[in-house]
mmCIF file of the N, C-alpha and C atoms, coordinates in Angstrom:
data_MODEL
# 
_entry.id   MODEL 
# 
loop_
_atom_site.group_PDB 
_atom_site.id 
_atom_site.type_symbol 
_atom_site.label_atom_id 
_atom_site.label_alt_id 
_atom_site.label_comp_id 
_atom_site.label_asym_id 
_atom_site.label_entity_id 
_atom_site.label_seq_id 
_atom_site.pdbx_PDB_ins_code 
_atom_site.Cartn_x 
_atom_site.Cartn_y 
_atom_site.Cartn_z 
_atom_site.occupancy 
_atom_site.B_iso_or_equiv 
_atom_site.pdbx_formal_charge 
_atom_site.auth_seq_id 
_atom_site.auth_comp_id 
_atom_site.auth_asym_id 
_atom_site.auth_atom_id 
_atom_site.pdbx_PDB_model_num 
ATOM 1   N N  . UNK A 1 1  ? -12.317 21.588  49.389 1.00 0.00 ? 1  UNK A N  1 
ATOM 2   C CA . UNK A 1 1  ? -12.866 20.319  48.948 1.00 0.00 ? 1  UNK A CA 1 
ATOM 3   C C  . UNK A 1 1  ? -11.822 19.229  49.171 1.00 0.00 ? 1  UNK A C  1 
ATOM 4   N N  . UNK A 1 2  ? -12.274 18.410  49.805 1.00 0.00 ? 2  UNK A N  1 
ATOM 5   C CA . UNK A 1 2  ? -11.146 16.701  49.696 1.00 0.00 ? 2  UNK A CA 1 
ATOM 6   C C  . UNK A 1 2  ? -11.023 16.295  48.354 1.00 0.00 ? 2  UNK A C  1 
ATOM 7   N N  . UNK A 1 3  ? -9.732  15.605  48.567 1.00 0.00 ? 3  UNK A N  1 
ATOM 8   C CA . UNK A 1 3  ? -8.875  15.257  47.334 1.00 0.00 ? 3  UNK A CA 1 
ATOM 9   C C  . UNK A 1 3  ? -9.762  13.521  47.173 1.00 0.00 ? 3  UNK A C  1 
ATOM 10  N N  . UNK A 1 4  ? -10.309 13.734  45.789 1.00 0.00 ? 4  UNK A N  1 
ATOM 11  C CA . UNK A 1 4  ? -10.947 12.187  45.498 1.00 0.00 ? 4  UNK A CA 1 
ATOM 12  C C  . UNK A 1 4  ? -10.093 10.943  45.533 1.00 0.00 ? 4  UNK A C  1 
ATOM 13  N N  . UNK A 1 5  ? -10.536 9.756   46.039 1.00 0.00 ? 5  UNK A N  1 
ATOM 14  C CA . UNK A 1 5  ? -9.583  8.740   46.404 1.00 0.00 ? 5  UNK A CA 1 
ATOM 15  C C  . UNK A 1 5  ? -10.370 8.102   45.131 1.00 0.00 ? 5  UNK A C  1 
ATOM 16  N N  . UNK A 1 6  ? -9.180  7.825   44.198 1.00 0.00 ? 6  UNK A N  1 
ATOM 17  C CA . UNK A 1 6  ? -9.707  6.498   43.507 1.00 0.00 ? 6  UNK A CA 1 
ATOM 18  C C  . UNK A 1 6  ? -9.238  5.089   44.116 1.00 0.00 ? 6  UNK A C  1 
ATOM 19  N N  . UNK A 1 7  ? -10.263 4.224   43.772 1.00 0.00 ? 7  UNK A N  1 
ATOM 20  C CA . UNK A 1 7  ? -9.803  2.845   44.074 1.00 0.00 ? 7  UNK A CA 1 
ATOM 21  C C  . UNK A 1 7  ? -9.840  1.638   42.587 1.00 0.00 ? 7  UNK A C  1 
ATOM 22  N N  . UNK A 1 8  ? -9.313  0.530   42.502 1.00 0.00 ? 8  UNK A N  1 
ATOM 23  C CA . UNK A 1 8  ? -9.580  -0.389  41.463 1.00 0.00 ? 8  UNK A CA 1 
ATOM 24  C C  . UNK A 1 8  ? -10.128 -1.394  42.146 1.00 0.00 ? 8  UNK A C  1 
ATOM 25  N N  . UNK A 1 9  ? -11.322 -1.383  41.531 1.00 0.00 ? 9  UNK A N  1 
ATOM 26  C CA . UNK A 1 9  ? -12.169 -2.929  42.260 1.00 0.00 ? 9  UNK A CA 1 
ATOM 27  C C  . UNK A 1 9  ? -12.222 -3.900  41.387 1.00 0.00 ? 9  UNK A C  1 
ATOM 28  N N  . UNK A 1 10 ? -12.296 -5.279  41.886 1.00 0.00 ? 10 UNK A N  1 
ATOM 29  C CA . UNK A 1 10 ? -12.871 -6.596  40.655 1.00 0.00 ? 10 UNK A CA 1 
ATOM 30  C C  . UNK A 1 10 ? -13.986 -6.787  41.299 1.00 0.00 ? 10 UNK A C  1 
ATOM 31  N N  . UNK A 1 11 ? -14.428 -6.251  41.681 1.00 0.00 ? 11 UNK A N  1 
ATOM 32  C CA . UNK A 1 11 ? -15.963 -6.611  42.425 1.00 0.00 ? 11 UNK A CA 1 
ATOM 33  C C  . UNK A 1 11 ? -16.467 -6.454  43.839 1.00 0.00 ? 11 UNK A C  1 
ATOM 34  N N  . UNK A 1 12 ? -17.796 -6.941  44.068 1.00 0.00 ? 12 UNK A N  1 
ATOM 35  C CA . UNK A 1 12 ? -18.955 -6.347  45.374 1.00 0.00 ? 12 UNK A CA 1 
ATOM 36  C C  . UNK A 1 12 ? -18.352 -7.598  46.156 1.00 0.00 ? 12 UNK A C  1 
ATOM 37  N N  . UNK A 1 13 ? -17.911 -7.528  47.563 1.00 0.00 ? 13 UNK A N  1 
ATOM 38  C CA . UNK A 1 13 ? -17.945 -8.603  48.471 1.00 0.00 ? 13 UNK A CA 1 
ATOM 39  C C  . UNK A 1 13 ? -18.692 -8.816  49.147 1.00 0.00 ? 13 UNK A C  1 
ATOM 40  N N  . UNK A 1 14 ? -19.627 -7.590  49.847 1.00 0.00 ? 14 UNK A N  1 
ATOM 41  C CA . UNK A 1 14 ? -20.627 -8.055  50.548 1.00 0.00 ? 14 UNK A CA 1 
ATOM 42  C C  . UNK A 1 14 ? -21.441 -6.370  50.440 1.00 0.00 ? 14 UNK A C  1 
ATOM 43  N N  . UNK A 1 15 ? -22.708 -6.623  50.483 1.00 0.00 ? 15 UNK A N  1 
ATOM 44  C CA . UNK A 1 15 ? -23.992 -5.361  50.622 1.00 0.00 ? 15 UNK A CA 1 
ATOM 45  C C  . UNK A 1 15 ? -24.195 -5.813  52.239 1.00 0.00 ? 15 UNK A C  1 
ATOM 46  N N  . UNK A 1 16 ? -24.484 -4.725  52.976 1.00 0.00 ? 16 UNK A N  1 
ATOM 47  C CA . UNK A 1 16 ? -25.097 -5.152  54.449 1.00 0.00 ? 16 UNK A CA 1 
ATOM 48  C C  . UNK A 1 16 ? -25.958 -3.562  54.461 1.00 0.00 ? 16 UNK A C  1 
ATOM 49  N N  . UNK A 1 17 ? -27.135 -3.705  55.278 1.00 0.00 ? 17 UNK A N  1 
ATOM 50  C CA . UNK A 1 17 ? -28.027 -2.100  55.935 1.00 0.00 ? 17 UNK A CA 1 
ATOM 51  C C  . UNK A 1 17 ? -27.565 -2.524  57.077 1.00 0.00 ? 17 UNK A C  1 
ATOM 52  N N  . UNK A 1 18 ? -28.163 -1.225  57.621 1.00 0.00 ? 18 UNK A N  1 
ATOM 53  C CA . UNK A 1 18 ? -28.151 -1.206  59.469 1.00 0.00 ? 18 UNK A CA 1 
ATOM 54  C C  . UNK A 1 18 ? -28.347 0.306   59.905 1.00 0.00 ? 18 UNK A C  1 
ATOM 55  N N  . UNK A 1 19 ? -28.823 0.731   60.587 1.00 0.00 ? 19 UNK A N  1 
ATOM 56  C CA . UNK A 1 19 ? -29.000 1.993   60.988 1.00 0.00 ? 19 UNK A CA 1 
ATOM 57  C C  . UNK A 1 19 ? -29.201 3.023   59.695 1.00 0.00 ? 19 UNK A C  1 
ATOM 58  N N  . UNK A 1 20 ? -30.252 2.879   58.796 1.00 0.00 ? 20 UNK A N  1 
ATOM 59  C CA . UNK A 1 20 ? -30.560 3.358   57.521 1.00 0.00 ? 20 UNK A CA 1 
ATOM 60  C C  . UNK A 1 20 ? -29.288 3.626   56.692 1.00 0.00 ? 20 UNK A C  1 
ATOM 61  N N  . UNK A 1 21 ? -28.129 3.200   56.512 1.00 0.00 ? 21 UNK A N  1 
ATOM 62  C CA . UNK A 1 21 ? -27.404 3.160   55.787 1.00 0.00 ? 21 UNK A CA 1 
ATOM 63  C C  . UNK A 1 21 ? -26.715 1.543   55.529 1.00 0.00 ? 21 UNK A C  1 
ATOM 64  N N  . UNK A 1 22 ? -26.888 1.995   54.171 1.00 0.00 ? 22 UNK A N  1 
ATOM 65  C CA . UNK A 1 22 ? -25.949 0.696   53.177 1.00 0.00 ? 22 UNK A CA 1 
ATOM 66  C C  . UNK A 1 22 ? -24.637 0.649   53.432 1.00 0.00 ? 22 UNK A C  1 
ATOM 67  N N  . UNK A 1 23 ? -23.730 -0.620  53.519 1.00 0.00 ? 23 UNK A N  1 
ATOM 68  C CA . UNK A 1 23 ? -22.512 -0.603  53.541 1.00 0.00 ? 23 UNK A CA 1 
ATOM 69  C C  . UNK A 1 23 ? -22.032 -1.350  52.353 1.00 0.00 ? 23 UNK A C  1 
ATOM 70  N N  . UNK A 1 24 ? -21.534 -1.015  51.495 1.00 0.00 ? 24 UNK A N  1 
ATOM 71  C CA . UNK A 1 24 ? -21.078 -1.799  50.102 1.00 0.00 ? 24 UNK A CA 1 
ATOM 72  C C  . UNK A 1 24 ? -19.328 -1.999  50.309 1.00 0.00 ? 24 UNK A C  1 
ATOM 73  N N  . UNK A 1 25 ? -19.215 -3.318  50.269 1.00 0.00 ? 25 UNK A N  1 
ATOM 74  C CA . UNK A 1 25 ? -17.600 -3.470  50.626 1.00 0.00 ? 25 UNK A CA 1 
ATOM 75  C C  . UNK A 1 25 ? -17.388 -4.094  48.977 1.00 0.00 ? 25 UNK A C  1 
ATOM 76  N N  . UNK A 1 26 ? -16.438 -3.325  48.552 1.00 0.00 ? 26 UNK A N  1 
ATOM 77  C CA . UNK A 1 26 ? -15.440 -3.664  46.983 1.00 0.00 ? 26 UNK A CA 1 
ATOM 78  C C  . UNK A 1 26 ? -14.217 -4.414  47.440 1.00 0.00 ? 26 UNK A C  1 
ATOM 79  N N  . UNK A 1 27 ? -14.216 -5.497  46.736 1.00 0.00 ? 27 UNK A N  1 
ATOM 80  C CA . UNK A 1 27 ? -12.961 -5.808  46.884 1.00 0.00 ? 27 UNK A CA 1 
ATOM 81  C C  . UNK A 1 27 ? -11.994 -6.117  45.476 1.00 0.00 ? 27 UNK A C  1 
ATOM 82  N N  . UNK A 1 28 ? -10.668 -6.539  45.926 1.00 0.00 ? 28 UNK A N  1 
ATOM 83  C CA . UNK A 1 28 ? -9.800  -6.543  45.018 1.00 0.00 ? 28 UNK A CA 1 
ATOM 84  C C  . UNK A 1 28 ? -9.018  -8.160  44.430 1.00 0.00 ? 28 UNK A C  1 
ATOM 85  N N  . UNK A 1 29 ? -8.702  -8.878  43.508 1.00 0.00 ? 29 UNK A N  1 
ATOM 86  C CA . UNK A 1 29 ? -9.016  -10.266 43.481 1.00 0.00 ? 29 UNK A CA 1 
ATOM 87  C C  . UNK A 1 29 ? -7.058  -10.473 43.493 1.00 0.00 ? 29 UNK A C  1 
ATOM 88  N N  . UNK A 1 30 ? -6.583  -11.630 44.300 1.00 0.00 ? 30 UNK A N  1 
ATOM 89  C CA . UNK A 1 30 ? -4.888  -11.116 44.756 1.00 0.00 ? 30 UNK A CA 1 
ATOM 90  C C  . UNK A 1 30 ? -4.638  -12.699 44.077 1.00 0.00 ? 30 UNK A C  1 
ATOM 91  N N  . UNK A 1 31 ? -3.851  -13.425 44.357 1.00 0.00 ? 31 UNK A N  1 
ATOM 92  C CA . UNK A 1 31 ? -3.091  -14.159 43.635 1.00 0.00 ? 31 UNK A CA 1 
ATOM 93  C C  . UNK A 1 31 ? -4.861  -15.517 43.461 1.00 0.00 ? 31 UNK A C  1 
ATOM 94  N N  . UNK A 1 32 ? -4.523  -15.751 42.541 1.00 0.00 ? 32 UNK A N  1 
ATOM 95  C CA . UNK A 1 32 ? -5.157  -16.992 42.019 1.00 0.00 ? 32 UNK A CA 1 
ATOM 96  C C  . UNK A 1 32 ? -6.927  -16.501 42.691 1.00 0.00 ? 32 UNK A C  1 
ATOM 97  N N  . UNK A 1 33 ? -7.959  -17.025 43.025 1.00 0.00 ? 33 UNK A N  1 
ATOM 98  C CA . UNK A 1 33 ? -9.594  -16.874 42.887 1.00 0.00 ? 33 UNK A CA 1 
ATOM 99  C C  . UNK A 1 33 ? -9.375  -16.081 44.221 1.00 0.00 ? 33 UNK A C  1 
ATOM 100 N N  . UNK A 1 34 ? -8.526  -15.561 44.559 1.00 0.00 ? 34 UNK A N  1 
ATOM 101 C CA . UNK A 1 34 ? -8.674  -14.900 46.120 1.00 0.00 ? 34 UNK A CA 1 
ATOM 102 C C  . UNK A 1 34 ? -9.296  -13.493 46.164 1.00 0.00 ? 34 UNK A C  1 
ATOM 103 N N  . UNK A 1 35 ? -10.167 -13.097 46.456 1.00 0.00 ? 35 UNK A N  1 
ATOM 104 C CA . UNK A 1 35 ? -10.691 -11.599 46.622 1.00 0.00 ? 35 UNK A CA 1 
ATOM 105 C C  . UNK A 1 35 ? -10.465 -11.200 47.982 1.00 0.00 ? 35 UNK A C  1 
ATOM 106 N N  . UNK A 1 36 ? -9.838  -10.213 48.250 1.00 0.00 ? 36 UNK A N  1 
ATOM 107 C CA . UNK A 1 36 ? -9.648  -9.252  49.693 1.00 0.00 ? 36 UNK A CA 1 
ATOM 108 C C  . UNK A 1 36 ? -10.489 -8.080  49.550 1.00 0.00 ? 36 UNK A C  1 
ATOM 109 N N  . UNK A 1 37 ? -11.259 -7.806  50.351 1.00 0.00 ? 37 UNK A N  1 
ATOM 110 C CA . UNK A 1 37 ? -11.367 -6.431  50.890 1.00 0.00 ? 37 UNK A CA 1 
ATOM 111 C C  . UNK A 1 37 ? -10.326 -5.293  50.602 1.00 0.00 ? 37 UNK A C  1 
ATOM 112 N N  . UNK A 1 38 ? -11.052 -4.181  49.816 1.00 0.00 ? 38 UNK A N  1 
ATOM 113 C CA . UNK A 1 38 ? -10.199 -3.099  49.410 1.00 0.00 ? 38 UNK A CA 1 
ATOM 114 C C  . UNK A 1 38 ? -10.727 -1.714  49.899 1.00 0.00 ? 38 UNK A C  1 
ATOM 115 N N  . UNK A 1 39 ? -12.363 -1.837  49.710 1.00 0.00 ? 39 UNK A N  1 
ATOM 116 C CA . UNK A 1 39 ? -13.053 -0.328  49.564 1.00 0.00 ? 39 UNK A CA 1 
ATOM 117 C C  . UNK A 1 39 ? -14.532 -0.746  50.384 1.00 0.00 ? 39 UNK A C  1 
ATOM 118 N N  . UNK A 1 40 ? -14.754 0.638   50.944 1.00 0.00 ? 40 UNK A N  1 
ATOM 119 C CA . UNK A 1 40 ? -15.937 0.354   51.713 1.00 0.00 ? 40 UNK A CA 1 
ATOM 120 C C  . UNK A 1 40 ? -16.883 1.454   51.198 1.00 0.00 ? 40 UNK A C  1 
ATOM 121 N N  . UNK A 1 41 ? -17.827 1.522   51.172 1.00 0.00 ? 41 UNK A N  1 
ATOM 122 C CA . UNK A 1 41 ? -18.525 2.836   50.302 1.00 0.00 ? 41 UNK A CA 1 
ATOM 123 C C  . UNK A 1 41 ? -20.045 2.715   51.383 1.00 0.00 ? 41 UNK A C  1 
ATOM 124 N N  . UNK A 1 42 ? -20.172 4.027   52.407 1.00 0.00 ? 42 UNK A N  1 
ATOM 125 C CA . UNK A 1 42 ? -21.413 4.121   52.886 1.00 0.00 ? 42 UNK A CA 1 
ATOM 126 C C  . UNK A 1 42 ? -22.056 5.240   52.299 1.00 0.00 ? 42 UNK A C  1 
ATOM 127 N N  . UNK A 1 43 ? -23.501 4.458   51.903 1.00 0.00 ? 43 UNK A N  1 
ATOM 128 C CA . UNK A 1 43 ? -24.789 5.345   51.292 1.00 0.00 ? 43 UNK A CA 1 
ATOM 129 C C  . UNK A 1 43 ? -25.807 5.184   51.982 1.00 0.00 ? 43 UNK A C  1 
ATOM 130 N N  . UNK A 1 44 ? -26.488 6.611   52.313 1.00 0.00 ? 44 UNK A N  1 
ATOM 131 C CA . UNK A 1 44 ? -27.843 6.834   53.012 1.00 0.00 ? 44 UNK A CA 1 
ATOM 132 C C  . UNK A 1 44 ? -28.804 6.035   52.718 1.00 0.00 ? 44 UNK A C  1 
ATOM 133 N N  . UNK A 1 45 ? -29.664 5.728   53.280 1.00 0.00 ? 45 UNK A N  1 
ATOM 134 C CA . UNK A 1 45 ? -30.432 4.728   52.671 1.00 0.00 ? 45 UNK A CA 1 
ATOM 135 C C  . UNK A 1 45 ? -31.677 5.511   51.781 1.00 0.00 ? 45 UNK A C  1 
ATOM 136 N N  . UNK A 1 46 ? -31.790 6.745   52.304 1.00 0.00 ? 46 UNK A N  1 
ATOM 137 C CA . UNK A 1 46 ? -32.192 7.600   51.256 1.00 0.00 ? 46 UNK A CA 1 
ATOM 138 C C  . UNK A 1 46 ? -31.949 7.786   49.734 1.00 0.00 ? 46 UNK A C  1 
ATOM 139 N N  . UNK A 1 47 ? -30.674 8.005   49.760 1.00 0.00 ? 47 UNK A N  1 
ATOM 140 C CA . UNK A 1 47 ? -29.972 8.039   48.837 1.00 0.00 ? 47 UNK A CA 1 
ATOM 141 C C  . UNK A 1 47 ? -29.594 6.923   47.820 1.00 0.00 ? 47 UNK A C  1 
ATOM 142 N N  . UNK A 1 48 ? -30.073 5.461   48.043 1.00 0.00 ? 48 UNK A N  1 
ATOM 143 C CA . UNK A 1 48 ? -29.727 4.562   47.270 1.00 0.00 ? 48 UNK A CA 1 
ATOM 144 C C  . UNK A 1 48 ? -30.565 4.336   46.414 1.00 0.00 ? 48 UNK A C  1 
ATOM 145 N N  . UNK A 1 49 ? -31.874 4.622   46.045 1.00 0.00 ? 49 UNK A N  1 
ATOM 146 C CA . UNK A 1 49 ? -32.807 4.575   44.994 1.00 0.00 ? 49 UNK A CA 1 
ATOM 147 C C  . UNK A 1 49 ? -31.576 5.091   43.974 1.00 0.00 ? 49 UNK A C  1 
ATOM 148 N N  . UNK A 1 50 ? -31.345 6.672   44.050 1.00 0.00 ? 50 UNK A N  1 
ATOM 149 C CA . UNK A 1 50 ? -31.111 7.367   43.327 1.00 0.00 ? 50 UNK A CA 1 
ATOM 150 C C  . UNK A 1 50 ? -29.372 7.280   42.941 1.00 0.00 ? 50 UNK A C  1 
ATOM 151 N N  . UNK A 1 51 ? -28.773 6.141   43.789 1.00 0.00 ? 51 UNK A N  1 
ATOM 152 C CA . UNK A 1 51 ? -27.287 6.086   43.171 1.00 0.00 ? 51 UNK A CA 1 
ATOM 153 C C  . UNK A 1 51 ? -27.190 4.325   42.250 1.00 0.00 ? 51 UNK A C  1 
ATOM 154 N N  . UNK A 1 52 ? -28.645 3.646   42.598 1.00 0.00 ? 52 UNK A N  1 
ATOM 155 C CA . UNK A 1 52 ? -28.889 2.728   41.701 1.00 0.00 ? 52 UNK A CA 1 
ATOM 156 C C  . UNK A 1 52 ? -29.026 3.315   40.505 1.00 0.00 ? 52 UNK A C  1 
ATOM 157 N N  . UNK A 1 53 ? -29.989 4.177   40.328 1.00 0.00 ? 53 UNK A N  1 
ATOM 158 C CA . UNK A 1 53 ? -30.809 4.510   38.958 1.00 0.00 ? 53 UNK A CA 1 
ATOM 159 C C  . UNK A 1 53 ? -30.104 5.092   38.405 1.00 0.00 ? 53 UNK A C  1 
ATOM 160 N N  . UNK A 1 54 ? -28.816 6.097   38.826 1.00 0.00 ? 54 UNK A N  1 
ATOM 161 C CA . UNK A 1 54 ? -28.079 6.947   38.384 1.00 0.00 ? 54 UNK A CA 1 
ATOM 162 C C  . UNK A 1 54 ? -26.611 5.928   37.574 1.00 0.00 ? 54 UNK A C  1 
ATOM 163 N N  . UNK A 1 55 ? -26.180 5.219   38.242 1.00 0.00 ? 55 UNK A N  1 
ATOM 164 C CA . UNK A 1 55 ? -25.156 3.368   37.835 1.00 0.00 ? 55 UNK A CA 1 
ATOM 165 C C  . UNK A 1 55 ? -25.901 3.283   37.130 1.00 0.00 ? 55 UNK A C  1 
ATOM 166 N N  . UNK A 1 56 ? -27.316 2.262   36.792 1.00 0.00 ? 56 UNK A N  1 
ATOM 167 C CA . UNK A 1 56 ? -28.171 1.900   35.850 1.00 0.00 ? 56 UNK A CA 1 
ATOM 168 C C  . UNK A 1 56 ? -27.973 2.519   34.462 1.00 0.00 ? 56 UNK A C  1 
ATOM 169 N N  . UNK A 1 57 ? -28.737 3.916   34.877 1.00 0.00 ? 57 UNK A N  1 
ATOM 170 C CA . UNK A 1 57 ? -28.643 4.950   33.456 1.00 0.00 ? 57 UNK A CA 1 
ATOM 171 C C  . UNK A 1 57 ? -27.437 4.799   32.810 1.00 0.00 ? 57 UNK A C  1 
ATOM 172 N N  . UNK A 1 58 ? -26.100 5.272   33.607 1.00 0.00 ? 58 UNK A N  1 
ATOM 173 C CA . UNK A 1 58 ? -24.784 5.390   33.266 1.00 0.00 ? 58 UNK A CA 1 
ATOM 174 C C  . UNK A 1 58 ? -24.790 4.302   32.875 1.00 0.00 ? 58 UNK A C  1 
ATOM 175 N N  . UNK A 1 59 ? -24.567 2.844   32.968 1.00 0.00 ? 59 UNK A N  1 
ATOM 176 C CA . UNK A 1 59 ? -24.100 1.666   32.192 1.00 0.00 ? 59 UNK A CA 1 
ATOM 177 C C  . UNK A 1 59 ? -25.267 1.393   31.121 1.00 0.00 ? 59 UNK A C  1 
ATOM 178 N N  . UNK A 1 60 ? -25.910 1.804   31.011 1.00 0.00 ? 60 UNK A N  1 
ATOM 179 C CA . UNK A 1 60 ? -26.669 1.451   29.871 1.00 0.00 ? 60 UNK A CA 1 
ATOM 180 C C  . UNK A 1 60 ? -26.478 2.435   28.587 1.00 0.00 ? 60 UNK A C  1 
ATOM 181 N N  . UNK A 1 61 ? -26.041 3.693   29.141 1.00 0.00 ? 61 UNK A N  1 
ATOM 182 C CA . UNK A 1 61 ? -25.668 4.925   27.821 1.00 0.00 ? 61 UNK A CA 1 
ATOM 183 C C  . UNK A 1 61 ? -24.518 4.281   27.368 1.00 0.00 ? 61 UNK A C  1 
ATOM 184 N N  . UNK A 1 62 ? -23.566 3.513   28.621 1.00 0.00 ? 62 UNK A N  1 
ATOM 185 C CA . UNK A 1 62 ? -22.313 3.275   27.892 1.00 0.00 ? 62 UNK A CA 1 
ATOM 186 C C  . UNK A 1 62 ? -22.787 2.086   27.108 1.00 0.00 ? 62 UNK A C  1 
ATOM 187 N N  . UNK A 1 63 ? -23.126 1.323   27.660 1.00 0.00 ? 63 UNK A N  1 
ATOM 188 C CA . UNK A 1 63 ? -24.126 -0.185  26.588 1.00 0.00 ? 63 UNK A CA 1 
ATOM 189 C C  . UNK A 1 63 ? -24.220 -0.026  24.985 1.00 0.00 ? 63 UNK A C  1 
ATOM 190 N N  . UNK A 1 64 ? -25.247 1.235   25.250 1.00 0.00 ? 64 UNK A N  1 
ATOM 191 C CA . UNK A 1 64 ? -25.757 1.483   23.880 1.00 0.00 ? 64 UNK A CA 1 
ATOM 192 C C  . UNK A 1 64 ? -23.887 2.179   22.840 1.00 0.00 ? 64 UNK A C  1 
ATOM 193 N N  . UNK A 1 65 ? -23.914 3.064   23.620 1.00 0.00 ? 65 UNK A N  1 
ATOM 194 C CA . UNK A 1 65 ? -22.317 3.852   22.743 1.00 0.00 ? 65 UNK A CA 1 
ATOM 195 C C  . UNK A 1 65 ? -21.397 1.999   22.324 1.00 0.00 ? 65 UNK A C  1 
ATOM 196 N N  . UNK A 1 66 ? -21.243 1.347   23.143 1.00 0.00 ? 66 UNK A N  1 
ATOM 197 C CA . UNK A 1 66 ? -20.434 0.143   22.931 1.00 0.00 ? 66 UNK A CA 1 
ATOM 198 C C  . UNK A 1 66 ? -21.397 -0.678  21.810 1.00 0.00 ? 66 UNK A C  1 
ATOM 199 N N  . UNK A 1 67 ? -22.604 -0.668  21.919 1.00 0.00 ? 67 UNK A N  1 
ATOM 200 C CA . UNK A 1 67 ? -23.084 -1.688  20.702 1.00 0.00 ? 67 UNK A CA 1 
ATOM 201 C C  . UNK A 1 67 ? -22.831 -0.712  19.521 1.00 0.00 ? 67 UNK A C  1 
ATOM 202 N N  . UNK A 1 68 ? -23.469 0.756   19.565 1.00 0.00 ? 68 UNK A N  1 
ATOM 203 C CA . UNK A 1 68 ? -23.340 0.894   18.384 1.00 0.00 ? 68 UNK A CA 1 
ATOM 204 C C  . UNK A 1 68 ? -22.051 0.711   17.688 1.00 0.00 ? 68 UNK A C  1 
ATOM 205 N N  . UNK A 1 69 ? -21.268 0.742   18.217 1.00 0.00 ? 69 UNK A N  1 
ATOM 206 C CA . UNK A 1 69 ? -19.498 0.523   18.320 1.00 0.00 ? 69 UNK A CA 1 
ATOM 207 C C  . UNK A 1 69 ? -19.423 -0.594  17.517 1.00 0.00 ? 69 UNK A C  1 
ATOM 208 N N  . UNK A 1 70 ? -19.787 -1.669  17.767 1.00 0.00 ? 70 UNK A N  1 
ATOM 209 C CA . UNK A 1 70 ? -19.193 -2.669  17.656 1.00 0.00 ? 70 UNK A CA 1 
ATOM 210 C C  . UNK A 1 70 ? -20.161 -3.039  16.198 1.00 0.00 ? 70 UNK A C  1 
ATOM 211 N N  . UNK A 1 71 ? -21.542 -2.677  15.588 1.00 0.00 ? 71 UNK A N  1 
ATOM 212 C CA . UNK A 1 71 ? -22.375 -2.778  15.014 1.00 0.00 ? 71 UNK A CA 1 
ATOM 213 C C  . UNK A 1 71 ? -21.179 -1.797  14.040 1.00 0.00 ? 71 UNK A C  1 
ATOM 214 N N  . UNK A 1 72 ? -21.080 -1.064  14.102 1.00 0.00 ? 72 UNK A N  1 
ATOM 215 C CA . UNK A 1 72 ? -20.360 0.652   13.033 1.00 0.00 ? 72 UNK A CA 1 
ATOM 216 C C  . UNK A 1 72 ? -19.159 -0.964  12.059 1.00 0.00 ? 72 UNK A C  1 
ATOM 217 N N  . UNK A 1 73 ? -18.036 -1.384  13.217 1.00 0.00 ? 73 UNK A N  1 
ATOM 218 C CA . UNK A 1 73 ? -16.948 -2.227  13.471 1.00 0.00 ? 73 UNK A CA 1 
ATOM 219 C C  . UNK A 1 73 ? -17.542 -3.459  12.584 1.00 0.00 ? 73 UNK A C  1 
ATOM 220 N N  . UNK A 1 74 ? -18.563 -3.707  12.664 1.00 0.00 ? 74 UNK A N  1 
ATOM 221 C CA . UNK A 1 74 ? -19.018 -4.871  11.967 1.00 0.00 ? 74 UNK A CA 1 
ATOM 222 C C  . UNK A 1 74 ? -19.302 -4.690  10.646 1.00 0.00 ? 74 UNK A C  1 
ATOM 223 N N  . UNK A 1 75 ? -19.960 -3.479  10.356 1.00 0.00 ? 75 UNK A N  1 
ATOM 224 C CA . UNK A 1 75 ? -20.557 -3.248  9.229  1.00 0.00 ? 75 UNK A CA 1 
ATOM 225 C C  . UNK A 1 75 ? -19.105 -2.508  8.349  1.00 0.00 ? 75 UNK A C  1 
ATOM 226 N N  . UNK A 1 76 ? -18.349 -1.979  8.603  1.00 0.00 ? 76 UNK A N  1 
ATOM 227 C CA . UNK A 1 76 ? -16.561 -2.036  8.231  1.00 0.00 ? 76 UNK A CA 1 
ATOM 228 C C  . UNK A 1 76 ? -16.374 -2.912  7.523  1.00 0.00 ? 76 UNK A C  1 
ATOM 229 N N  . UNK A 1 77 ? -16.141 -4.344  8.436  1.00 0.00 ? 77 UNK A N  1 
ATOM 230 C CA . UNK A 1 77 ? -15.860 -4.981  8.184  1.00 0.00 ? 77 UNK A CA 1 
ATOM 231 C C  . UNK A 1 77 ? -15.754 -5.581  7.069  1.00 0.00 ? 77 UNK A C  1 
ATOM 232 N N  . UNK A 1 78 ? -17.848 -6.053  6.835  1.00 0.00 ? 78 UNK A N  1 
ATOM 233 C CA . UNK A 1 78 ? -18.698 -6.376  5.716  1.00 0.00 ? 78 UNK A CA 1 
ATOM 234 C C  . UNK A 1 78 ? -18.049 -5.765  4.185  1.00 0.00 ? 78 UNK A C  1 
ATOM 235 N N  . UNK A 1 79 ? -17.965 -3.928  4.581  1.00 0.00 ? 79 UNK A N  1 
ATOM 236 C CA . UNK A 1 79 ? -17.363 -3.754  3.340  1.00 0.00 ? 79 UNK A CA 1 
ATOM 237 C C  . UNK A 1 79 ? -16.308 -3.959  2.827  1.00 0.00 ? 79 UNK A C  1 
ATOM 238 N N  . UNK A 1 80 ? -15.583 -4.412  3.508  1.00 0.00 ? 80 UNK A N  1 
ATOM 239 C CA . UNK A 1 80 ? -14.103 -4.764  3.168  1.00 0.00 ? 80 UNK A CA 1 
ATOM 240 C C  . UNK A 1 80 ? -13.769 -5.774  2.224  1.00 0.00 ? 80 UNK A C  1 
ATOM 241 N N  . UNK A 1 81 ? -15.356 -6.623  2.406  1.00 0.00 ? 81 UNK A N  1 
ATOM 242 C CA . UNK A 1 81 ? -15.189 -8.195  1.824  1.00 0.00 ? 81 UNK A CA 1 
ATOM 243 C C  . UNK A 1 81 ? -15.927 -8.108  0.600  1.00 0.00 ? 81 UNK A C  1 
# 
């Protein structure tokens, strides 16, 4: 098995298709509002329903774990006072 490359992104620079695959370029943000190109990520075009819905799901379980978080954090609080 290949060794996983992590990368750190601040964000999407550009989405492009072409020959049934997506090209998603990440980039990285360098001195002052500047974003460069860091990461390129190609997905089947098959395959992108299901790596949307799969992101989607995932940030929304974390959503919910973070509100209740912060709701638990709040209600702490309340009793304190």
């Amino acid at each position: 098995m290949a060794e996983m490359k992590n990368c750190f992104v601040d964000g999407v620079v550009s989405v492009s298709y072409a020959d049934n695959v997506f090209r998603v370029i990440f980039g990285q943000q360098t001195s002052g509002d500047k974003v460069t190109e860091h990461f390129c990520m190609y997905i089947p075009g098959n395959q992108m329903k299901n790596v949307v819905e799969t992101l989607a799901g995932s940030l929304r379980g974390i959503g919910e774990k973070l509100k209740e978080q912060e709701d638990q954090n709040a209600a702490e609080a309340t009793n304190l006072h």
